[in-house]
N, C-alpha and C positions, 0 to 999 in steps of 0.2 A: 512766294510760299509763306511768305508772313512772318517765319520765326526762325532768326539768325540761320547758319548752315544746313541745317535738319541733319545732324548727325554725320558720323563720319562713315568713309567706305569700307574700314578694316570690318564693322559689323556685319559685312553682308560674307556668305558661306560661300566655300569652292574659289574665292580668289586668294591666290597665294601670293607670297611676295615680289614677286617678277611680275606679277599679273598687276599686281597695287603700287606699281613704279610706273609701269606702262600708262596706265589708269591715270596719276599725276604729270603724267609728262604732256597726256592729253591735254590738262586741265582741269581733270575731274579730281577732285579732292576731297567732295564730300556727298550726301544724300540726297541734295538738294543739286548737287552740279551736274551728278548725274542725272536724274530728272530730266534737265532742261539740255542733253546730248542726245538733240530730236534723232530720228531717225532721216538717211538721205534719199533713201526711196522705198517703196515696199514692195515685196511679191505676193501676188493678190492669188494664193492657195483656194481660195472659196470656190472662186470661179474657174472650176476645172473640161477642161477638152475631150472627147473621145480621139482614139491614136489616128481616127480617119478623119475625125475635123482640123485637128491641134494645125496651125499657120507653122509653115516650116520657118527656121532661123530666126522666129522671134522667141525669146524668153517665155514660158507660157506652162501650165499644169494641165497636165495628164494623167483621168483617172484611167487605171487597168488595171487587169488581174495577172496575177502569175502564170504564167501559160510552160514553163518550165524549170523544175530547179537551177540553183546559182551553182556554176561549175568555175573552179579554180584553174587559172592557166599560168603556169612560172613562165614569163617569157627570157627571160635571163635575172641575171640577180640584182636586186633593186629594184625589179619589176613583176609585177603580178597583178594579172588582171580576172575577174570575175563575172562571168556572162551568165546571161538569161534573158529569155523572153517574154513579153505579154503581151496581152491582146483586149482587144475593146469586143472579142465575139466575130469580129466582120478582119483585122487586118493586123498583122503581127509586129512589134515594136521589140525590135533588138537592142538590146540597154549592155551597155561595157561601162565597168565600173575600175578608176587605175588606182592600184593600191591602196585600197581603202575597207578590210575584211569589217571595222566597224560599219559599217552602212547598210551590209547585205545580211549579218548578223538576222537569222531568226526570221528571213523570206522562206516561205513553202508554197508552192503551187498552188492557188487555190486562192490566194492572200491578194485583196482587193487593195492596192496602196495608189499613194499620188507621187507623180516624176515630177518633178520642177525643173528645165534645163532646156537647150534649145532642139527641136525637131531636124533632123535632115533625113534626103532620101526622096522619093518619089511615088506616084500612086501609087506602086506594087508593094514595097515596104518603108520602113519606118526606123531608125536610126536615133538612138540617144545617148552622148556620153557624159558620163559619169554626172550624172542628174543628182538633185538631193532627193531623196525618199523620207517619205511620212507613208505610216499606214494610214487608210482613206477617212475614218472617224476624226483624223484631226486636223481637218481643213478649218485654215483660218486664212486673214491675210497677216504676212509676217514681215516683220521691221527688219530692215539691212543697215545696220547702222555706218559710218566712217569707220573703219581699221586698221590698224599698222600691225605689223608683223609679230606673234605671239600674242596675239590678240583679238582673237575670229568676231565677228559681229554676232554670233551665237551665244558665245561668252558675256558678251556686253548685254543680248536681250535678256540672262535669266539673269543679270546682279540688276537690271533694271525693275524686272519683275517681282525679285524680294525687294527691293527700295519702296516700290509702291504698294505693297504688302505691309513692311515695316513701319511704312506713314500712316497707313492703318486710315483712320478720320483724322489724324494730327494734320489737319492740314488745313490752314488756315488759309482765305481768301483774300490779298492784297486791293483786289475790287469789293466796292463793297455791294450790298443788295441793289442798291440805287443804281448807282452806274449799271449794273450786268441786267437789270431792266430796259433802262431807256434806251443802252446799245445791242440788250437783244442777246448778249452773249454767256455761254453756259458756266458752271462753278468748274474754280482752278481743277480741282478732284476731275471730274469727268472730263475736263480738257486734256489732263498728264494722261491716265489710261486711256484716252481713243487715239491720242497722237501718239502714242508706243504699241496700243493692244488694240486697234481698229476693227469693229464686229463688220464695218461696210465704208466705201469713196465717202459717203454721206456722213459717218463721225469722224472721220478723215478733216473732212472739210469746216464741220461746225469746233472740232479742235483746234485746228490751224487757225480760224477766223479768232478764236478768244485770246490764245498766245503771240498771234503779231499786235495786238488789241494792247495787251498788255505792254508787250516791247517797246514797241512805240509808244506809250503812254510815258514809261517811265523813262526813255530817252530825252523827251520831252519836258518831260519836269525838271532833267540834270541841267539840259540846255537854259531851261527859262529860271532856272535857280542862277544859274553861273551869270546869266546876264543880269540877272537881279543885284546879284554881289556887286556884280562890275557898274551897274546905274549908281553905286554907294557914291559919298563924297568924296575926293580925292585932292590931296595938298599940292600935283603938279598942275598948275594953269600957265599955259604960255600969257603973256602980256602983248606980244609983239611979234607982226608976222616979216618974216626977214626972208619970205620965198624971192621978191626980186633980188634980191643981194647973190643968193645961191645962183637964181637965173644967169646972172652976169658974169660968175664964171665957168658956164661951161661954152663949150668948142662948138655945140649944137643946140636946135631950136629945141624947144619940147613939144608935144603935139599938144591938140584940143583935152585928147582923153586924159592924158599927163596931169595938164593943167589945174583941170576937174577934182580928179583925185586928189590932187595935190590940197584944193581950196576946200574938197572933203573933211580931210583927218585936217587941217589945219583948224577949223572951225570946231571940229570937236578935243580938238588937243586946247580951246580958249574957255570951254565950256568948263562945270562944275561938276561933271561926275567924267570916269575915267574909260577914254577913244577905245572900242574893242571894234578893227574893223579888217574887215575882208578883201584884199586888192586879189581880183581875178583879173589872168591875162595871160595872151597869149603866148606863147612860147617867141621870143625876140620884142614883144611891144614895150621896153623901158621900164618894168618894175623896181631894178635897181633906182633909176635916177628916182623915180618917186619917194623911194625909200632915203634915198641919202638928201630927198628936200627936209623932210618932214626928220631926219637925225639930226641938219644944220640950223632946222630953227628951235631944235628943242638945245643944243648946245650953245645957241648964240640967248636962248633965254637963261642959262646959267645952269643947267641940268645936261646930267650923262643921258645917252642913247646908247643900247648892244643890239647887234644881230647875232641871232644866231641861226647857223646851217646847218643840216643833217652830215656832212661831211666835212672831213678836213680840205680837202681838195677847194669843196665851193665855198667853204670858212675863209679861206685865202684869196680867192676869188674876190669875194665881197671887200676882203682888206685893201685887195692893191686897187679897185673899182673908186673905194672910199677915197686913198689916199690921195689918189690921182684928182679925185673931184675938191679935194678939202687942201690943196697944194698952198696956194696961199691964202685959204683963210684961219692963217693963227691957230685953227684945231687941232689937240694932237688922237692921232689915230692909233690905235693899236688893234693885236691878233692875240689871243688865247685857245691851244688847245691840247688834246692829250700829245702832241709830240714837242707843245714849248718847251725847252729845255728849265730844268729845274734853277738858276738863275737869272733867267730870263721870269722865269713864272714868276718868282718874289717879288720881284720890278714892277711885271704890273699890276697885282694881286697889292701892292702898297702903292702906286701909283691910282688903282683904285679907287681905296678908302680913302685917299686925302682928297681926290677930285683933279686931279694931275691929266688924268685922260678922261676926253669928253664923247668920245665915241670906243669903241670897241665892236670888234669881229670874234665871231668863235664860234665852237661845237657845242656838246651838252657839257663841255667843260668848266662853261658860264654858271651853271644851276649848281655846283661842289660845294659842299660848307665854308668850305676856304674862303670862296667869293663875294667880297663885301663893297660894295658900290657906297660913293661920297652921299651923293643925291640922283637915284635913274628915276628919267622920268617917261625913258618911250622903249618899249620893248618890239623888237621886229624879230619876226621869224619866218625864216623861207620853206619854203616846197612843203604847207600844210599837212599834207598826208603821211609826212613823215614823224610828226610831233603829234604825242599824243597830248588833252588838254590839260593831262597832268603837269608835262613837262613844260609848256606854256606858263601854268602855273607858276609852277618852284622859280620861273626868272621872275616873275610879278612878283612874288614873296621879298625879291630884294631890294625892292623901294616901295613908297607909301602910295600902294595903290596907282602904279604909273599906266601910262596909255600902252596898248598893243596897236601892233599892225602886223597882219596876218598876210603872206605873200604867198599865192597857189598860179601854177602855169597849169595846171587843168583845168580849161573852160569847160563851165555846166550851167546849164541853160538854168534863168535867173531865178523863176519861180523856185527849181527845184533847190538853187542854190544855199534861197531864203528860207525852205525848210529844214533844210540839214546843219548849214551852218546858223544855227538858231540863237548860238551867243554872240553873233558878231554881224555888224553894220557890211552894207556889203559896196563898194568902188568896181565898176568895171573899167578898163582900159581892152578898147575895142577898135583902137587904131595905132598902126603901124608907124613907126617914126620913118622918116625919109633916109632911102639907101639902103633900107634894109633888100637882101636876096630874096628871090623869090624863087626856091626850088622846084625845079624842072622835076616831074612824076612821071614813071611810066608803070606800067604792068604788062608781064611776061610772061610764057610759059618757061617749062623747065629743059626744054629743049633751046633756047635761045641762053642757057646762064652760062656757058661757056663765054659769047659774048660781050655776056655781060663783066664777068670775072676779067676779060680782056679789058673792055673799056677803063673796068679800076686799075688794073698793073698801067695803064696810061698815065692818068691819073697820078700814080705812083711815084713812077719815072719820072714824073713832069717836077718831084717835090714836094708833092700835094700829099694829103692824105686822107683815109677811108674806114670805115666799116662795114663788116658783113656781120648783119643779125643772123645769129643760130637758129635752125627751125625750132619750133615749139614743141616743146615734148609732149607726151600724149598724157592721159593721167597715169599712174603706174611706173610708167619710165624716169629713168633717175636722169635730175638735170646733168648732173655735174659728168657721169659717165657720158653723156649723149653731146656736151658742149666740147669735152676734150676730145674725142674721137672727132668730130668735125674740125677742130682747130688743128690738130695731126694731122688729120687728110690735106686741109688747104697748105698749112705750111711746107711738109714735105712734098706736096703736087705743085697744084698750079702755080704759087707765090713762093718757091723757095729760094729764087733769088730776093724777096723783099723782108725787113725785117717784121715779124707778125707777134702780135700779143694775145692773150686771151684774158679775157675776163667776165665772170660768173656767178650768180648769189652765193653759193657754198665758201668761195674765199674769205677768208678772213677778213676786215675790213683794213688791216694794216696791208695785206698784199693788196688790196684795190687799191688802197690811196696809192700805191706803190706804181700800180701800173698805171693807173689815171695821171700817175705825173711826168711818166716814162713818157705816154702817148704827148702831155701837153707840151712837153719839151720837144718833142719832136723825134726822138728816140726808136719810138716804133711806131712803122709809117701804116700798117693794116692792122687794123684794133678787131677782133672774134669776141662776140661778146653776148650775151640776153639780153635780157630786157631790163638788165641791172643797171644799163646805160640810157634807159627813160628819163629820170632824171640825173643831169649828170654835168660834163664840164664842157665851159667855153673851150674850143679848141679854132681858131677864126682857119686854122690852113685846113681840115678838114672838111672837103668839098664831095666829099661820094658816101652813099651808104648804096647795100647791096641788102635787103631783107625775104630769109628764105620763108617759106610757105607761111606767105602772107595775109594768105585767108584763116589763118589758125590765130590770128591778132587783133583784137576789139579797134574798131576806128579810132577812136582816142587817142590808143595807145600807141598806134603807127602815126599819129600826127605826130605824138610826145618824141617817139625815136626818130621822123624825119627831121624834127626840129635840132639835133646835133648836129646838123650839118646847116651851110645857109648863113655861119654867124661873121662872115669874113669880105675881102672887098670879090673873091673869085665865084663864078656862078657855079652853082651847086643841083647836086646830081641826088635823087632817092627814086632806085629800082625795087620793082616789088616783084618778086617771083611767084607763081604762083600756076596751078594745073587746075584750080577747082571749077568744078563742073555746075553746081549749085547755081540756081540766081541769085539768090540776097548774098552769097560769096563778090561774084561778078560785079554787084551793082556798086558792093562796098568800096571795091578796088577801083569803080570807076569815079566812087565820090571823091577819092585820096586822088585822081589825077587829077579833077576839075578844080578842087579846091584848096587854100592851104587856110583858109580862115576858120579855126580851133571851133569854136563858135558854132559857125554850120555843121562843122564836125559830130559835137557834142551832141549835136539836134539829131543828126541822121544818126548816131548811135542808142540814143533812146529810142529811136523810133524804132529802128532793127532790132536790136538786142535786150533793150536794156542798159539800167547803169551798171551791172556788173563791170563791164568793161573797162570802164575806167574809174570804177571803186577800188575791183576786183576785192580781195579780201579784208583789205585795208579799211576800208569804210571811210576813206578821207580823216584817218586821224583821228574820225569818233569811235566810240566801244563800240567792240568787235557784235554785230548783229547775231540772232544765231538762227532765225526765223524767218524775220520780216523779209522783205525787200521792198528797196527804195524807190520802185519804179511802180512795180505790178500794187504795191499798196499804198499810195499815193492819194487814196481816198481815207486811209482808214488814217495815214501820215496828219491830212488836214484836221479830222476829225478828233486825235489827241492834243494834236495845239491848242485847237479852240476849250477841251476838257481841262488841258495840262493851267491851260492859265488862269481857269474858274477856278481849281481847286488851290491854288497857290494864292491867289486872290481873295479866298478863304481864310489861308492857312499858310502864310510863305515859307514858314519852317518845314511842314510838314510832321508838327506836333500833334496832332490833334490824335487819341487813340487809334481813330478810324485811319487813317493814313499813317500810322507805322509799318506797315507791310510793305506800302510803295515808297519811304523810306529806308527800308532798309535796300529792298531792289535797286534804287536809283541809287545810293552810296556802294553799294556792292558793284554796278555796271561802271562808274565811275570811278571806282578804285578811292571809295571817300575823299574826292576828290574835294568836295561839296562842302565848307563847311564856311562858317559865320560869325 
């Protein structure tokens, strides 16, 4: 939009203070945020039915006339319902409307209006409940926006409608004339009102095509800005590669792909501008030990190395992983995080700054003002998607420009990998160290989970332990209601002699770590849990998972959750339950038995679905998309690279008058992440 926030939301009329808390809690905060809070689907009003054509049970508009006054009927108290009839001339369309005297307000017989809602009933009659009504002149297509409660999407479309009222022509175009030529695409102005106020599919579409246009444009720039920084010169250079030394103490080989990576980031941790690199891999392929090469040759060259984990649980993880590998070489290793105790934290927090510890473990507890390092020279951080590249950031902030290494167990396939992760080099590890399990898959209907439920209390009994994935909620439905109700049911039924846990996004993260330590200890031997346990913890005695309506799960994502199990010497068990009738349901279920290689996975999930699946909302850790998608626009993807990096090639600051607009976009999507 060109020009800082475009004003704030308290100027627009009819939202009152509950309304403008809601509104921020969205993330809309100003004239311009709203703006770009597209619409998630539209009902297309223009194109209206007669009561004898209209497709029964699909959402659909119905023009008719009033064929009978609106009569009031009290059915009891709290309820009242409002009937009447109308007709297309040939067949009569019975409309019940519940409790709602606004809507029929000022219908008379005679009154030509349009029903928006689903058909039911058969040749003879015709059935509608509680439809939206518009009188028949103001057919349009209308925007459904996202909603939360106190907050109708009706609401949302008229504070949109004065925003774009109120920008009037203030609206300046972040593309300039040149670019929206040579790609063809129309001014920001007529992009915001057809993708809010669409006269037809066709402005629909030439809207959508100019705003992923832009998204990805300026994603693009953040990205190839960020790598530009990170190409700068930087004071740590290792001298000396000390990977066979590390070799020699461990208990096992390393593979090919190991190796690789390893001679990867080593080579660029010797160079003159500072390692930003990508290790994908799969779920059990040895990214720790890669990581802990590439920490022992940067502390055997005289500089510190930190990891940091999304969790305390796998903060700890990484620590005792470390220690264990760094036993005898002279390193000392330490853990920082929100539960070190307050005399412990000064310990290493001064053991720090003087250079005392050469490695370190921790949460975002590493990035605190507090935290001041002697000399870092290698920054590691796991499970990408959970770090945004802010936070990546603020740990590079605490040495002189030191090396990253980025560790992700979501396999995606490489091309796409190298567009998304656009600031970072990219390492695959694409082989399996030796002795790792190979998880036994089946797929089941819902009539065999009895059995299956049997099979885990074996399992159980035997010492072992297990999970059952909660079904997927539907959208609407509350997790947290829907997770405990199942975790009730199984504890007090089937498993009430076993001890059972649950765990759920809504918990707090001190009760997860809480129970994540409970399970790791062995405490609770059947873990009830979502998908909050995708990425999650080493537990080696956990041999079973049990995952309900399994077709409701993007492939990735059931590879990620088979992968908690499998980590130990006993063979391992991942049941999928599942009734669905569909074939790309079936087929998916049948890729999950044939295969466990992430990889293949990744593949047949773009191919089926999409990257949603294993983006989902998160976007792997980049700014949250609001438009685009990474799969279906993959052409428009390539074609800002090749823009992003002409213009920056130009102009690397993004000073130039003409390019202030997609600076200030690109520093706003990156949270000024950006700077030089």
């Amino acid at each position: 939009m060109g020009t800082g926030n475009g004003g704030t939301i308290e100027s627009l009329k009819g939202l009152g203070a509950k309304r403008l808390e809601l509104l921020k809690k969205m993330g809309i905060d100003s004239i311009d945020a709203l703006l770009a809070f597209y619409p998630r689907q539209y009902e297309d009003w223009s194109r209206s039915f007669t009561v004898s054509d209209a497709p029964l049970q699909t959402p659909c508009c119905v023009k008719a006339t009033l064929a009978t006054p609106v009569r009031e009927h009290r059915v009891r108290k709290g309820l009242t319902l409002y009937k009447f009839n109308a007709t297309d001339g040939k067949i009569l369309l019975k409309i019940t409307v519940f409790n709602n005297k606004y809507a029929v307000e000022g219908l008379n017989p005679g009154d030509e209006c349009l029903f928006f809602g689903k058909v039911t009933g058969n040749f003879n009659y015709r059935e509608m409940a509680s439809p939206q009504i518009e009188k028949a002149q103001s057919a349009s297509i209308r925007p459904i926006y996202r909603q939360v409660k106190g907050l109708t999407s009706r609401v949302i479309e008229k504070a949109v409608r004065q925003a774009l009222e109120q920008k009037g022509d203030d609206l300046n175009d972040p593309l300039n004339e040149q670019i929206r030529e040579e790609f063809k695409l129309c001014h920001k102005r007529y992009a915001l009102q057809n993708i809010h106020f669409p006269a037809s599919q066709e402005d629909i579409a030439i809207a959508r095509k100019r705003l992923v246009f832009e998204e990805l444009l300026v994603l693009q720039l953040g990205l190839l800005q960020l790598k530009g920084r990170n190409r700068e010169t930087t004071a740590v250079q290792i001298k000396a590669d000390y990977t066979a030394d590390f070799v020699k103490t461990l208990p096992f080989a390393l593979t090919g792909a190991q190796k690789r990576a390893i001679g990867e980031a080593v080579a660029d941790m010797r160079g003159q501008t500072p390692m930003n690199r990508l290790l994908q891999g799969d779920v059990g392929s040895g990214k720790t030990a890669v990581a802990a090469a590439l920490m022992f040759n940067m502390a055997k060259n005289g500089y510190q190395a930190a990891i940091m984990a999304p969790t305390e649980i796998l903060a700890e993880q990484h620590y005792y992983s470390l220690q264990k590998m760094m036993k005898n070489t002279g390193l000392k290793v330490m853990l920082l995080t929100g539960s070190t105790p307050a005399a412990e934290r000064r310990k290493v927090l001064q053991q720090l700054k003087s250079g005392e510890i050469d490695l370190i473990a921790g949460t975002h507890a590493l990035i605190q003002k507090t935290v001041e390092f002697h000399d870092l020279g290698l920054v590691v951080t796991d499970e990408q998607h959970r770090f945004g590249v802010a936070q990546r950031s603020a740990l590079c902030n605490k040495g002189k420009n030191p090396h990253v290494f980025v560790m992700s167990a979501t396999p995606i396939p490489r091309t796409l990998a190298l567009m998304i992760y656009g600031d970072l080099d990219l390492s695959v590890l694409d082989e399996m160290p030796a002795g790792r399990q190979k998880i036994e898959t089946y797929a089941v209907g819902a009539a065999l989970r009895k059995r299956a439920y049997t099979y885990v209390k074996k399992h159980l009994n035997a010492g072992r332990q297990g999970y059952i994935v909660c079904p997927m909620v539907e959208e609407g439905e509350m997790e947290l209601a829907a997770a405990e109700k199942f975790y009730t049911h199984l504890k007090s039924g089937f498993f009430k002699e076993n001890t059972v846990g649950l765990l759920h996004g809504k918990m707090k993260p001190a009760q997860k770590e809480q129970v994540m330590r409970e399970f790791a200890a062995g405490n609770i031997q059947l873990l009830v849990a979502t998908t909050v346990i995708e990425v999650g913890i080493d537990v080696p005695n956990a041999v079973i998972m049990v995952i309900e309506n399994a077709e409701r799960f993007g492939l990735s994502q059931l590879h990620q959750l088979r992968g908690r199990v499998g980590r130990g010497k006993y063979r391992s068990t991942c049941i999928l339950i599942s009734d669905a009738e569909n074939e790309e349901a079936k087929q998916r279920l049948q890729i999950m038995r044939k295969t466990t290689d992430g990889f293949q996975i990744a593949d047949a999930d773009l191919k089926l679905r999409g990257p949603g699946d294993f983006f989902g909302h998160r976007q792997s850790g980049l700014p949250q998309l609001k438009i685009a998608d990474l799969f279906d626009d993959m052409d428009v993807l390539r074609q800002t690279r090749t823009l992003a990096s002409r213009i920056l090639k130009a102009d690397p600051h993004l000073s130039d008058p003409e390019n202030s607009g997609l600076k200030i976009l690109t520093d706003q999507l990156f949270g000024n992440d950006i700077t030089f």
